[in-house]
DOTI-435622 format. One record per residue (C-alpha): residue number from 1; x negated, y, z. Coordinates in nm, 4 decimals, decimal comma. Example, Ala and Ser with C-alpha at 12.3 -4.5 7.8 and 13.67 -1.06 7.14 Angstrom:
REM residues 2
@num:1&X:-1,2300&Y:-0,4500&Z:0,7800;
@num:2&X:-1,3670&Y:-0,1060&Z:0,7140;
REM end
This chain:
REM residues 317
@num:1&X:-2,6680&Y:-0,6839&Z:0,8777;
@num:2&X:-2,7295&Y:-0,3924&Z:0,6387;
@num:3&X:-2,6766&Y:-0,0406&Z:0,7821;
@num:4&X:-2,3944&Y:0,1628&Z:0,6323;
@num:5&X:-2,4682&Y:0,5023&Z:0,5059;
@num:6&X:-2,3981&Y:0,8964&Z:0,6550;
@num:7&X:-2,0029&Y:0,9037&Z:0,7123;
@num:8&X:-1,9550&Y:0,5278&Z:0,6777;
@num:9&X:-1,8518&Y:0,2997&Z:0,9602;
@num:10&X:-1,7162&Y:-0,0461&Z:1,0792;
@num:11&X:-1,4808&Y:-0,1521&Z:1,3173;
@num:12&X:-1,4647&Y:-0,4603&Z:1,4479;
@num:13&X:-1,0702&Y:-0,5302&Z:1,4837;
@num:14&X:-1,1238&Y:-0,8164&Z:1,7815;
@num:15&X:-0,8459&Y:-1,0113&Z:1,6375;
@num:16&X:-0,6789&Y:-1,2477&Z:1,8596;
@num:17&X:-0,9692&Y:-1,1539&Z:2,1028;
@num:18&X:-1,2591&Y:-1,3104&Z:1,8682;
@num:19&X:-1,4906&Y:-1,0844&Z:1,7138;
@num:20&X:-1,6346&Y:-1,0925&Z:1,3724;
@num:21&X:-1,2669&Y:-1,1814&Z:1,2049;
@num:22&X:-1,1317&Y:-0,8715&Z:1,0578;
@num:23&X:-1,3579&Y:-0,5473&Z:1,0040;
@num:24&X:-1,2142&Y:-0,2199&Z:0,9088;
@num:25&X:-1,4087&Y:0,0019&Z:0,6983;
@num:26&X:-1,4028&Y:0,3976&Z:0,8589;
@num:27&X:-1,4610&Y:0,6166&Z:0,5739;
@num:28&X:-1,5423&Y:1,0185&Z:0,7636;
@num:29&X:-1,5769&Y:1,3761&Z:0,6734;
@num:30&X:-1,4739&Y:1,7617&Z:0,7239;
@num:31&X:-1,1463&Y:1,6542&Z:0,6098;
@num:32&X:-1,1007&Y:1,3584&Z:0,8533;
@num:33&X:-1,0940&Y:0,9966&Z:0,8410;
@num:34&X:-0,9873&Y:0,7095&Z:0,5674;
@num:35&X:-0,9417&Y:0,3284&Z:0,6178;
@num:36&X:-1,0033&Y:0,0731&Z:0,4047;
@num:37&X:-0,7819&Y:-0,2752&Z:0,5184;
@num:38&X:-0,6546&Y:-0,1510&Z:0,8483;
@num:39&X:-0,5768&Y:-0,4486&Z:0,9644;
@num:40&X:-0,2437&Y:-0,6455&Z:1,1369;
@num:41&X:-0,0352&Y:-0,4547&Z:1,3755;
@num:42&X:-0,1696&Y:-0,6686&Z:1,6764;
@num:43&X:-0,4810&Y:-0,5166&Z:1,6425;
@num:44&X:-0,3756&Y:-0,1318&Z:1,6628;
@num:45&X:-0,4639&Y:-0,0796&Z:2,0368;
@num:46&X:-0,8363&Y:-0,1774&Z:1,9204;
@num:47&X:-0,8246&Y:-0,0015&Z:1,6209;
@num:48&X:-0,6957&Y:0,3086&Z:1,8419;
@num:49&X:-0,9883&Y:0,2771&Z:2,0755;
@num:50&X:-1,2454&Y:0,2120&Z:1,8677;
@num:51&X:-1,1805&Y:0,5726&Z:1,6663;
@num:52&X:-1,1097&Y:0,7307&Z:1,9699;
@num:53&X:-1,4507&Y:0,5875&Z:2,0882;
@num:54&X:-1,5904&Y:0,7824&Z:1,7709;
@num:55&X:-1,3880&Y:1,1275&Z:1,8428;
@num:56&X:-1,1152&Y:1,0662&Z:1,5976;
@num:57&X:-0,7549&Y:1,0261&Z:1,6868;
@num:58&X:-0,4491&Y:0,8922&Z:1,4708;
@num:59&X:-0,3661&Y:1,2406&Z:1,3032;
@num:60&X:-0,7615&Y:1,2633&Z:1,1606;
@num:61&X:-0,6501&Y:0,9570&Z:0,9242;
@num:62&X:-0,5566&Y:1,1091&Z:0,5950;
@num:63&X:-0,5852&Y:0,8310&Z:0,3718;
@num:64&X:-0,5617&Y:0,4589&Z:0,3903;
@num:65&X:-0,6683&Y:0,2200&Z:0,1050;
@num:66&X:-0,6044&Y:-0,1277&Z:0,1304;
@num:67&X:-0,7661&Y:-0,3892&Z:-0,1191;
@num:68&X:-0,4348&Y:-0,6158&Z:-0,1120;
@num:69&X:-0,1333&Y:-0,6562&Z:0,1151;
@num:70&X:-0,1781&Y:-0,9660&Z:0,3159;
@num:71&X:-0,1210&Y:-0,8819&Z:0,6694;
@num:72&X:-0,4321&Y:-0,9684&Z:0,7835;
@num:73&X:-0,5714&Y:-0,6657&Z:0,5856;
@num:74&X:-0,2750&Y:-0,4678&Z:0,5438;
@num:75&X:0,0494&Y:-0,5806&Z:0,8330;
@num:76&X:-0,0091&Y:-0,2609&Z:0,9942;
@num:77&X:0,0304&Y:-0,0564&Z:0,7614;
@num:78&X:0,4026&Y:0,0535&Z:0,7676;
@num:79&X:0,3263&Y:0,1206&Z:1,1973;
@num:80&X:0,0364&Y:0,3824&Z:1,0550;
@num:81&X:0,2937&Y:0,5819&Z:0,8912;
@num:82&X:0,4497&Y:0,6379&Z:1,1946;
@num:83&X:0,1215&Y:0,7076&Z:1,4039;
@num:84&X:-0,0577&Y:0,9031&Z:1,1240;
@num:85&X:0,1503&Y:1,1835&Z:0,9866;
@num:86&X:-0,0847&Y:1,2753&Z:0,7734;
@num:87&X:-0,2377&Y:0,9661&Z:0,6067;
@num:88&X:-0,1381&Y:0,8614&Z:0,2594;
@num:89&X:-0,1307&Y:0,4924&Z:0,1171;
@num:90&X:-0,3295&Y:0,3442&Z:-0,1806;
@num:91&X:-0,2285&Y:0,0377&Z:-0,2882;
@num:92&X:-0,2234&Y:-0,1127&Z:-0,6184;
@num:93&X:0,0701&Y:-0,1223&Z:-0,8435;
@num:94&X:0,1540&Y:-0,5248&Z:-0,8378;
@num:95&X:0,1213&Y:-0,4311&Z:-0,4665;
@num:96&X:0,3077&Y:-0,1389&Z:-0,4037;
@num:97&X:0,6697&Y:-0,2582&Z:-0,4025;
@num:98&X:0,5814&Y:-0,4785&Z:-0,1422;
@num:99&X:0,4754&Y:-0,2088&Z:0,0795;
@num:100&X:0,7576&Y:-0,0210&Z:0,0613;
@num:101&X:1,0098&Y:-0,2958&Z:0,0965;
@num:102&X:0,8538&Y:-0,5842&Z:0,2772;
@num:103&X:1,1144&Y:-0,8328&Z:0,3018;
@num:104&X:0,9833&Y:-1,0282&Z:0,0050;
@num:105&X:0,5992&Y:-1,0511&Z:0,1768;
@num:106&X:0,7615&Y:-1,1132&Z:0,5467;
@num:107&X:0,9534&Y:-1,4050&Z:0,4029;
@num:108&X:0,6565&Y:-1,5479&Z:0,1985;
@num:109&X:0,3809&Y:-1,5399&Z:0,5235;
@num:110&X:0,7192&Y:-1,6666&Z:0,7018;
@num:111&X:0,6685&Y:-1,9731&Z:0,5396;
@num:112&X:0,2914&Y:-2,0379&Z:0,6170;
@num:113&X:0,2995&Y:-1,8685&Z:0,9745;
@num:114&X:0,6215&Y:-1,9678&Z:1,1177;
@num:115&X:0,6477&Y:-1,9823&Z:1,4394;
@num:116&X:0,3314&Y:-1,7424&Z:1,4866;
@num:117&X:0,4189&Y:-1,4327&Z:1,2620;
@num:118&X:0,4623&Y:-1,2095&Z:1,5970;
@num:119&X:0,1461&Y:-1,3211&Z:1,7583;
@num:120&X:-0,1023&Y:-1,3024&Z:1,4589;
@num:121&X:0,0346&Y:-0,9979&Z:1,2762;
@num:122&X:0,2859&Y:-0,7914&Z:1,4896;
@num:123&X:0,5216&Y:-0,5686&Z:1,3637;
@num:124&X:0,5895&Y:-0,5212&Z:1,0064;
@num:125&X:0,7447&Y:-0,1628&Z:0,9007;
@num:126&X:0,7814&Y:-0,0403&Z:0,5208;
@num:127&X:0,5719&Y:0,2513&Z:0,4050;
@num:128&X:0,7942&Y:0,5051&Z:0,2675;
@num:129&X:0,7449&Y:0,5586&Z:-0,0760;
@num:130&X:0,6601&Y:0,8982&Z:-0,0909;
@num:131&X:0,3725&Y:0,8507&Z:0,1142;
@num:132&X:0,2359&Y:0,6013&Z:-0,1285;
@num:133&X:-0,0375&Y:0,6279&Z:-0,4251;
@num:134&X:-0,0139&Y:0,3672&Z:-0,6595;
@num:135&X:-0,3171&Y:0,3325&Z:-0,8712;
@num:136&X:-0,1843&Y:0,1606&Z:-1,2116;
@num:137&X:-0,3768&Y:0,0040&Z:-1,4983;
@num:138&X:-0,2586&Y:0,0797&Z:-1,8090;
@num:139&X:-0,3476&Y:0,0263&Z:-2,2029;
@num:140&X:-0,1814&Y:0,1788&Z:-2,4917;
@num:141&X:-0,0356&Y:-0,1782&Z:-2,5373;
@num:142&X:0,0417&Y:-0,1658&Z:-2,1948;
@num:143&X:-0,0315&Y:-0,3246&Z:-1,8958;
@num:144&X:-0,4041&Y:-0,4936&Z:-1,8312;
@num:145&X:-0,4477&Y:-0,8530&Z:-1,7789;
@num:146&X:-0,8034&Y:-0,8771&Z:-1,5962;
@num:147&X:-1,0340&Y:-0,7452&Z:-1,3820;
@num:148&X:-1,0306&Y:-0,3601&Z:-1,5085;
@num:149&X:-1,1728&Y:-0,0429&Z:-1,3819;
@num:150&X:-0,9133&Y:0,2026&Z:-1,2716;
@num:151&X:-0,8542&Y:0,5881&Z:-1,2099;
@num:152&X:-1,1785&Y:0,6942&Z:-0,9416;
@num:153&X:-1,0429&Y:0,8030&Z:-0,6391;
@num:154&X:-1,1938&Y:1,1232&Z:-0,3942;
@num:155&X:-1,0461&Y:1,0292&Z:-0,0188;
@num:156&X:-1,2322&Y:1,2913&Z:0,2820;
@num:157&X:-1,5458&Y:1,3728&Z:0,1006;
@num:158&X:-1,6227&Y:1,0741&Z:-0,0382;
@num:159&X:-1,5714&Y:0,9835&Z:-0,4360;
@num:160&X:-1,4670&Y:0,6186&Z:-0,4585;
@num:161&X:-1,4713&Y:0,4432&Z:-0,8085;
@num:162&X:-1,1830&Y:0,1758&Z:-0,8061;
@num:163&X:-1,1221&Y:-0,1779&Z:-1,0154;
@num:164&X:-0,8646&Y:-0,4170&Z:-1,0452;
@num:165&X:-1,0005&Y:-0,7238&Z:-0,9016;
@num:166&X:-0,7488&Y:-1,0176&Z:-0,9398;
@num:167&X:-0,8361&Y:-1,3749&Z:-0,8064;
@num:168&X:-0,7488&Y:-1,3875&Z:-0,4355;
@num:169&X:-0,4611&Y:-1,1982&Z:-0,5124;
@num:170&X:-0,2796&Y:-1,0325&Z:-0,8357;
@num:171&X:-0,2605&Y:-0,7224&Z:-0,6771;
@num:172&X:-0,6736&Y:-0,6831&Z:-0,5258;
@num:173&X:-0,8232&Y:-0,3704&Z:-0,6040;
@num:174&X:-1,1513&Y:-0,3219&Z:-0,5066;
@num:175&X:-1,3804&Y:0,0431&Z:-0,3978;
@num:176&X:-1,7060&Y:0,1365&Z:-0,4832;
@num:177&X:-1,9136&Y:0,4190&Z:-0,3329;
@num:178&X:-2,1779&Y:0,4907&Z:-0,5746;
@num:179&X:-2,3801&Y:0,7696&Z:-0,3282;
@num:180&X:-2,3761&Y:0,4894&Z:-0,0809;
@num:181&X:-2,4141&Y:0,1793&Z:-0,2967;
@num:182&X:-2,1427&Y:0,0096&Z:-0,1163;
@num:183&X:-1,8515&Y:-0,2047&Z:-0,2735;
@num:184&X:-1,5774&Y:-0,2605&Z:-0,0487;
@num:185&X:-1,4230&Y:-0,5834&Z:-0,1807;
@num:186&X:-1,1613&Y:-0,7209&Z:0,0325;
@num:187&X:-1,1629&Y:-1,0920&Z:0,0028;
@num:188&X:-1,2913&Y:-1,1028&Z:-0,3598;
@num:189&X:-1,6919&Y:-1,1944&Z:-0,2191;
@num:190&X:-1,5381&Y:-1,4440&Z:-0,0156;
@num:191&X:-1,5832&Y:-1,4831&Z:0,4271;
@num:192&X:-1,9197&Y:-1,4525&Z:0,5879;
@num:193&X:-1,9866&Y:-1,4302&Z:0,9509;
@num:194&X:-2,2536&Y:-1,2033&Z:1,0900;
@num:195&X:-2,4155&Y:-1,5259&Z:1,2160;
@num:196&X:-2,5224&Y:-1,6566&Z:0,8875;
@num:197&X:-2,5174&Y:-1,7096&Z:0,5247;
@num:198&X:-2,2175&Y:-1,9145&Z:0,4874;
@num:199&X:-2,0040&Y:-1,7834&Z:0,2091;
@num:200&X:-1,6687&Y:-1,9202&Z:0,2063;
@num:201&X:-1,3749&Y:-1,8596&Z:-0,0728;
@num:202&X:-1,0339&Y:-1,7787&Z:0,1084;
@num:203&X:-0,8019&Y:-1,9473&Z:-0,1213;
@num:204&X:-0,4378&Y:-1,9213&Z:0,0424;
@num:205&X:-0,1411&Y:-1,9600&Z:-0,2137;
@num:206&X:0,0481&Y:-1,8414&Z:-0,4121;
@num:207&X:-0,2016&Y:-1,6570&Z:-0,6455;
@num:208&X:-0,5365&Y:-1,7826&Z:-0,6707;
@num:209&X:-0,6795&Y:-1,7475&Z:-1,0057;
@num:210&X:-1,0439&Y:-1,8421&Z:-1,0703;
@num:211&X:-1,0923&Y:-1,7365&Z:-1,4312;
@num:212&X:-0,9517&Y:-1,3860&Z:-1,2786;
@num:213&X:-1,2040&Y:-1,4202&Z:-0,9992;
@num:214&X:-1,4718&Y:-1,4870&Z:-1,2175;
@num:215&X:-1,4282&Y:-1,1409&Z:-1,4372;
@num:216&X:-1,3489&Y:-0,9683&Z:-1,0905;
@num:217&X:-1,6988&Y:-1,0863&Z:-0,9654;
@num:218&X:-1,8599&Y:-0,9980&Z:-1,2607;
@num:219&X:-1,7169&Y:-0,5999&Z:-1,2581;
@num:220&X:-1,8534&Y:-0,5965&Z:-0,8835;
@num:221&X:-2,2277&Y:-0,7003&Z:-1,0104;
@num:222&X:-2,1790&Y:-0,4661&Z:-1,3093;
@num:223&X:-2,1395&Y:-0,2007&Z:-1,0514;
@num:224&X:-2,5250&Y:-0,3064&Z:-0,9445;
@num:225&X:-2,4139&Y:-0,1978&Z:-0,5586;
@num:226&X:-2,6569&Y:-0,2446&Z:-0,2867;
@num:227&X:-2,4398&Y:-0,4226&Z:-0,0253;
@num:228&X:-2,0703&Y:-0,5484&Z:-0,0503;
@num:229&X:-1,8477&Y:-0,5233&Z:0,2237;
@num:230&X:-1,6088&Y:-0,7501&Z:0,3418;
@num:231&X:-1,3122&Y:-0,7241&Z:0,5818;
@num:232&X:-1,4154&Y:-1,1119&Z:0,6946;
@num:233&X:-1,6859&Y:-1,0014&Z:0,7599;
@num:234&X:-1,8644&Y:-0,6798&Z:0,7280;
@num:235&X:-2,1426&Y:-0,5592&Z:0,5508;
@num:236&X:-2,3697&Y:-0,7830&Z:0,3715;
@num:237&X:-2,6760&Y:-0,7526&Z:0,1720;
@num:238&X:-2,7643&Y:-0,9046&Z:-0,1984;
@num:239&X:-2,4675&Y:-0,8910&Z:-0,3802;
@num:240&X:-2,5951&Y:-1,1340&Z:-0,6604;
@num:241&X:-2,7022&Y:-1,3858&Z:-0,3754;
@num:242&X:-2,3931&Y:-1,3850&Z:-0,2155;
@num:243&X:-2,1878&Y:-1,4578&Z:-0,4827;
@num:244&X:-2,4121&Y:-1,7055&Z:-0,6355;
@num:245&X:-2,3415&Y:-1,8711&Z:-0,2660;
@num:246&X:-1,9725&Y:-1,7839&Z:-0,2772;
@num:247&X:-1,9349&Y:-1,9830&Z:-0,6153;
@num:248&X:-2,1516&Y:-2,2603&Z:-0,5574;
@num:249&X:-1,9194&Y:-2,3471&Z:-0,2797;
@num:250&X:-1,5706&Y:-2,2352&Z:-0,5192;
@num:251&X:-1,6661&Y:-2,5357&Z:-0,7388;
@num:252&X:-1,7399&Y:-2,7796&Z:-0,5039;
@num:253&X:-1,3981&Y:-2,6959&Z:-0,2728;
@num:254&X:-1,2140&Y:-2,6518&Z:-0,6077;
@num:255&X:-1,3076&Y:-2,9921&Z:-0,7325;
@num:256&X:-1,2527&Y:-3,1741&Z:-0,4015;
@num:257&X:-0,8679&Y:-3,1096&Z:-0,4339;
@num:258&X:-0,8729&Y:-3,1652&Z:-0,7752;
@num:259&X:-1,0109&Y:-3,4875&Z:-0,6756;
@num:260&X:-0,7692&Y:-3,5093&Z:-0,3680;
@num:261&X:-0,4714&Y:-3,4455&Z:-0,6196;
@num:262&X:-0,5394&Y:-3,7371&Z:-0,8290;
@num:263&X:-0,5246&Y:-3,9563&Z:-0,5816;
@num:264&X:-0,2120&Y:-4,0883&Z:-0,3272;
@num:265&X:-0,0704&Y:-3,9437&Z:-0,0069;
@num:266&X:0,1079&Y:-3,6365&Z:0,0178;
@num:267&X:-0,0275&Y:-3,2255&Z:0,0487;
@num:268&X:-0,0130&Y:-3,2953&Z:0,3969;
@num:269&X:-0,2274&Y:-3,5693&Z:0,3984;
@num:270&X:-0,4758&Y:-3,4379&Z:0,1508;
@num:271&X:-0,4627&Y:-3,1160&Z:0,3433;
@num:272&X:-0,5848&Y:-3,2575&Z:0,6852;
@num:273&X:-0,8507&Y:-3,4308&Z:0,4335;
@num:274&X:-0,9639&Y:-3,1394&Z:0,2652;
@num:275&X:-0,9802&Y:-2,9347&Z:0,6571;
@num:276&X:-1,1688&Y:-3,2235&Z:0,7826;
@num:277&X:-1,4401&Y:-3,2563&Z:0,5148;
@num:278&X:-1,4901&Y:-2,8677&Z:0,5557;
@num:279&X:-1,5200&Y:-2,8774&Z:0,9039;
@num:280&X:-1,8329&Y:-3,1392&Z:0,8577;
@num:281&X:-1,9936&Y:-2,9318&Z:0,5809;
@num:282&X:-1,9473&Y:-2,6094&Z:0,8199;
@num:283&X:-2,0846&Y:-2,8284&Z:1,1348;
@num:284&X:-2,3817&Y:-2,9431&Z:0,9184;
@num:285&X:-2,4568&Y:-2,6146&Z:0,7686;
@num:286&X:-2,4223&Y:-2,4034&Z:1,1090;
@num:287&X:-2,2582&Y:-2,5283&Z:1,4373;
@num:288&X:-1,9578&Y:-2,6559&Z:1,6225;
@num:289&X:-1,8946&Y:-2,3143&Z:1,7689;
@num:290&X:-1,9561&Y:-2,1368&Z:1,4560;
@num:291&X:-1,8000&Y:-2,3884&Z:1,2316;
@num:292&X:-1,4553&Y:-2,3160&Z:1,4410;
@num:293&X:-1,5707&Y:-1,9250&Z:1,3972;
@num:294&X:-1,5052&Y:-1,9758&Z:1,0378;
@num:295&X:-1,2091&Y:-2,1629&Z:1,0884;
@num:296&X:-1,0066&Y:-1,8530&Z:1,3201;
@num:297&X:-1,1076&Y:-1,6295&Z:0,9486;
@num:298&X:-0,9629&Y:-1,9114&Z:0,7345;
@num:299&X:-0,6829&Y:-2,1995&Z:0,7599;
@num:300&X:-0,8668&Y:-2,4291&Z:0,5239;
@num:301&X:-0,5470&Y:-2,6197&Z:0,4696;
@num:302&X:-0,4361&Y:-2,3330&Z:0,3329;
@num:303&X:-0,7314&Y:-2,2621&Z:0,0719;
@num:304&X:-0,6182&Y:-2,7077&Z:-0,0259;
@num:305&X:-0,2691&Y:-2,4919&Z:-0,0535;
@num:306&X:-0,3802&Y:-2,2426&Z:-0,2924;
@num:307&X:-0,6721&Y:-2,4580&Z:-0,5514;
@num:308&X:-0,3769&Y:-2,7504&Z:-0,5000;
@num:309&X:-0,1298&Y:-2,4870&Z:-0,6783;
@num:310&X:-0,4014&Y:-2,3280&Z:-0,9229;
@num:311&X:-0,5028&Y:-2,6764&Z:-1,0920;
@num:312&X:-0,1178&Y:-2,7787&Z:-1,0566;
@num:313&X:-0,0361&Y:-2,5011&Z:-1,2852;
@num:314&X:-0,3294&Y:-2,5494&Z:-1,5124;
@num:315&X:-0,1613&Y:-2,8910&Z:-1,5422;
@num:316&X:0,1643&Y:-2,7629&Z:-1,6625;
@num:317&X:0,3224&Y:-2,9340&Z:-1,3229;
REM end
């Protein structure tokens, strides 16, 4: 694994006691500390310890940047607010309403987590909207509709250029230290383990988008960054490598369920399918334990989910 430059850090979040799941990236300086993707609230007494372990407490945070609002990167954020007084959010716009009022994104991961939403994620609080940045991307026509640069950011020392980066989600934005030569991408370069290179494309519903990916990826190369960094997981190096690995395996899970779709049998069925011939490829490429490593990052009947519902509306149906 690639170091990480002067006043850049990693935690590793331990989620649901496995490591190498979620990483939160620690961003430090003489004006304190900023996170990028801080995680679920179930993870917060290891977040706590882990800065604490570094000689930071909760009132050092003064900014927190998330690169979309699924809980796995984002749930805790509203339980910050409370626990950082000084910290402010940045989220993107397509994003931000959800933050403040998350009734909409509770009922939505409702329906793919039910009954587990307290044990994964924890509570869920709203930000209050004062305390939120929203960084916008506008034209003189008016809004953009792809992968876009956006206003640069400077959060604790450290000058941050920021792009939209829809594909995962509408609302990914995506950070880029140029002193460092680090991109902090979210879920846009995929899930890699420390253990290997296996680069996996999380492709839960509702909004996967793989034209949109494609333009995002290719705004994260045109950066020319050194490593990328992931919240599943971590740093890793050759950017161009990984992705070329990351899309190599897009088009072979993406036409397995359009495959899977033209035949019979219901989403279940071709879910458990789809899991099944994952888990083999996984297996074959690493091992057992590893394979289910990948597995507690990813419900893989959720990625059949989300390509199911992208070629589905490419159909018209």
């Amino acid at each position: 694994m690639p170091a990480l430059a002067a006043g850049l850090d990693y935690i590793d979040l331990n989620f649901l006691g496995q490591s190498g799941v979620i990483a939160t990236a620690l961003l430090h300086g003489p004006q304190g500390v900023a996170l990028i993707d801080p995680g679920p609230s179930t993870t917060l007494p290891h977040l706590t310890a882990a800065l604490a372990s570094r000689g930071f407490g909760m009132s050092d945070v003064r900014a927190i940047l998330l690169t979309h609002i699924h809980l796995d990167h984002a749930g805790c954020t509203g339980v910050l607010m409370d626990l950082c007084p000084h910290a402010t959010v940045y989220v993107h716009e397509n994003g931000a309403p959800h933050m403040i009022d998350p009734s909409k994104l509770v009922a939505s991961a409702s329906r793919l987590y039910a009954p587990d939403m307290e044990k994964l994620w924890g509570e869920i609080r709203p930000v209050p909207a004062e305390r939120v940045t929203v960084m916008a991307g506008q034209t003189s026509d008016g809004p953009v509709r792809s992968a876009t640069s956006l206003r640069p950011i400077s959060v604790v020392g450290h000058d941050l250029d920021v792009a939209w980066t829809p594909g995962h989600a509408w609302h990914h934005v995506s950070y880029y230290s140029r002193s460092a030569g680090i991109a902090f991408v979210g879920a846009t370069a995929g899930i890699c383990r420390q253990s290997g290179r296996v680069v996996l494309p999380p492709t839960p519903p509702p909004d996967i988008d793989l034209e949109a990916w494609r333009t995002s990826t290719d705004l994260i190369l045109g950066w020319n960054p050194n490593t990328l960094f992931l919240t599943h997981f971590g740093p890793q190096a050759s950017p161009r490598v990984h992705f070329q690995d990351l899309w190599k395996r897009m088009e072979e899970w993406s036409l397995r369920v359009k495959a899977l779709l033209s035949k019979p049998g219901s989403d279940e069925d071709h879910g458990r399918a789809f899991t099944e011939w994952v888990m083999t490829d996984l297996v074959r490429a690493t091992s057992p334990e590893e394979a289910r490593g990948y597995q507690s990052a990813a419900r893989f009947d959720f990625s059949w989910t989300g390509l199911a519902r992208y070629w589905r509306k490419k159909a018209g149906t």
